[in-house]
C-alpha positions in Angstrom: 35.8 -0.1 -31.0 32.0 -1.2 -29.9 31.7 -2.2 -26.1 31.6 -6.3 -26.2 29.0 -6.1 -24.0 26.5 -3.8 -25.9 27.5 -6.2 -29.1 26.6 -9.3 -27.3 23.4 -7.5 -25.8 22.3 -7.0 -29.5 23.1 -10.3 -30.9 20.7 -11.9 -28.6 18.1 -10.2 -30.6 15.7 -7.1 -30.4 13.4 -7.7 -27.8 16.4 -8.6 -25.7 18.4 -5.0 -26.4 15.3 -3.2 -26.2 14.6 -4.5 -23.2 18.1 -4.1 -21.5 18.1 -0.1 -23.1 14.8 0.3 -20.6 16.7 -1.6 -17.8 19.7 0.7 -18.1 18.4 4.4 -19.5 21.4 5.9 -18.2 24.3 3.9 -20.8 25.1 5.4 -23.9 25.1 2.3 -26.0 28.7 1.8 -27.7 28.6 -0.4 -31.1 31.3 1.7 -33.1 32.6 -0.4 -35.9 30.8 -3.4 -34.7 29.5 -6.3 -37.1 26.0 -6.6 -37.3 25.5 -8.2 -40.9 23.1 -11.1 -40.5 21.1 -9.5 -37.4 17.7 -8.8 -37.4 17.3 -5.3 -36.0 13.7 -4.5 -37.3 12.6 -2.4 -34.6 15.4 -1.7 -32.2 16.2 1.1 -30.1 19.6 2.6 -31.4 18.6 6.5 -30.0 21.8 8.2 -28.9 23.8 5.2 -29.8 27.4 5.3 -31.4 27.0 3.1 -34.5 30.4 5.0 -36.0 31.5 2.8 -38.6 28.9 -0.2 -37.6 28.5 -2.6 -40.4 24.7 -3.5 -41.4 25.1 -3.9 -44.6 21.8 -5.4 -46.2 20.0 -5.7 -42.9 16.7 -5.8 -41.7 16.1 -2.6 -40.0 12.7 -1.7 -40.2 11.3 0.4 -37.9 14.7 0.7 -35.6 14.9 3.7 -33.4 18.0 5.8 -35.1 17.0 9.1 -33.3 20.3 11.3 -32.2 22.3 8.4 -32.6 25.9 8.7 -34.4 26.2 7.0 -37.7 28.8 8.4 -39.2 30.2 6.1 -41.9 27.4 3.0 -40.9 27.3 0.6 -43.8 23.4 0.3 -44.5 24.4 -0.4 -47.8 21.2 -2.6 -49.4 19.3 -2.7 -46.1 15.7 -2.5 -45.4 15.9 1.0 -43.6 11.9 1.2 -44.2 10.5 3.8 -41.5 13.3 4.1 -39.6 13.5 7.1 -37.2 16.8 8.8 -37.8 15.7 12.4 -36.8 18.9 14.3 -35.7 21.1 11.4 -36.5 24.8 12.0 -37.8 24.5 10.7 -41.3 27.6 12.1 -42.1 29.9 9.6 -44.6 27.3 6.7 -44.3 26.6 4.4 -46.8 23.1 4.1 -48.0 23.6 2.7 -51.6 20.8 0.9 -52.6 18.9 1.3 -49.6 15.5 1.5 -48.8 14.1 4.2 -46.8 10.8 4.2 -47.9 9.0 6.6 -44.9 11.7 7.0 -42.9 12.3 10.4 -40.6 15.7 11.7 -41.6 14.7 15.7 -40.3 17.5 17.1 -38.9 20.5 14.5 -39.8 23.9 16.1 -41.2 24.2 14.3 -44.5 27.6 15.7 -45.3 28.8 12.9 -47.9 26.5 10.5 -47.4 26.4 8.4 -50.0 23.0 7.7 -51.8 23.7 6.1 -54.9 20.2 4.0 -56.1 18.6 4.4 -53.2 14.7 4.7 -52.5 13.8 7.5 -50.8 10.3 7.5 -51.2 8.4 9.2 -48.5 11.1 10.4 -46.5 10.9 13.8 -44.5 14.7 15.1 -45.2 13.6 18.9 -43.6 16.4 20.5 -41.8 18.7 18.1 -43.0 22.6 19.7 -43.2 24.9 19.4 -45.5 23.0 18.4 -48.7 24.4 19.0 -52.2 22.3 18.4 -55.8 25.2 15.8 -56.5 24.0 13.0 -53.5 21.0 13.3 -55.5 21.7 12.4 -58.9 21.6 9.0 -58.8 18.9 8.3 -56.0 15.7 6.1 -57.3 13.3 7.8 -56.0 12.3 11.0 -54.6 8.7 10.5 -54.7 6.6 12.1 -51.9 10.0 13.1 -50.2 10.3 16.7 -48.1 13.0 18.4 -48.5 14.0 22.1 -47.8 13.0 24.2 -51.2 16.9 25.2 -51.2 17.6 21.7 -52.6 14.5 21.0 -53.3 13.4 23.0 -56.0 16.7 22.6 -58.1 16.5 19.0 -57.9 12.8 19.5 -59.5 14.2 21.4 -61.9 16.9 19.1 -62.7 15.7 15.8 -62.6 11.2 16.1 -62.6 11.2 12.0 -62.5 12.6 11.4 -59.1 9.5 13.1 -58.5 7.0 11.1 -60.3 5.2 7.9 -58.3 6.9 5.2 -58.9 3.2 2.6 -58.8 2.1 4.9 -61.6 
């Protein structure tokens, strides 16, 4: 369960939590399963935070600072996930159905069932990333200007050309 502490921290907005992760470098921020729906987190610092579980569903996350953090499981279901930093994340079980990602740095993340039904990936830089199949790709919008490892890659090219394709086109 998320530290009440770190929830209420967050809930009185970005600038505040960003400012109290500068104050106190040396906490490991604790918002497992917490409730964040209806939050504006464009542009927070999450690095190295547990967000196990953490519900964002459609949120505004633009920008937010994901880097080494665990997500396992988050719900960012329909959220604006637009250049997040997620490099070395755990992505593992999370929920990014229908969610944007449009530039976002996901290098490095395990992505070991991560659900990514319909959403954008446009953009993204998905190198090094673990735990990959062809099947979390078949129903993604957009793979458009995306690097990926030419493991997955390449048969996903073969497969599916249009993921491919620009979508302004």
């Amino acid at each position: 369960m998320a530290n009440q502490e770190h929830v209420k921290a967050i809930r009185q907005g970005v600038e505040h939590w960003n400012n109290w992760r500068a104050q106190n470098p040396d906490i490991v921020p604790d918002l497992a399963w917490a409730n964040l729906v209806g939050i504006d987190l464009a542009g927070a610092n999450f690095e190295g935070t547990n967000m196990k579980l953490a519900f964002c569903r459609g949120g505004n996350l633009e920008g937010a600072n994901f880097r080494n953090a665990t997500l396992y499981g988050i719900n960012l279901e329909e959220s604006n996930s637009k250049g997040t930093n997620m490099e070395g994340a755990s992505l593992e079980g999370a929920h990014l159905r229908k969610a944007d990602l449009t530039g976002a740095n996901l290098r490095d993340t395990n992505m070991k069932l991560a659900n990514l039904q319909d959403a954008i990936l446009t953009d993204v830089d998905l190198t090094g990333a673990s735990k990959l199949t062809l099947e979390q790709f078949e129903e993604v919008k957009s793979l458009s200007g995306t690097k990926l490892d030419s493991n997955i890659l390449n048969p996903i090219k073969d497969s599916n050309p249009k993921l491919f394709e620009n979508s302004n086109s």
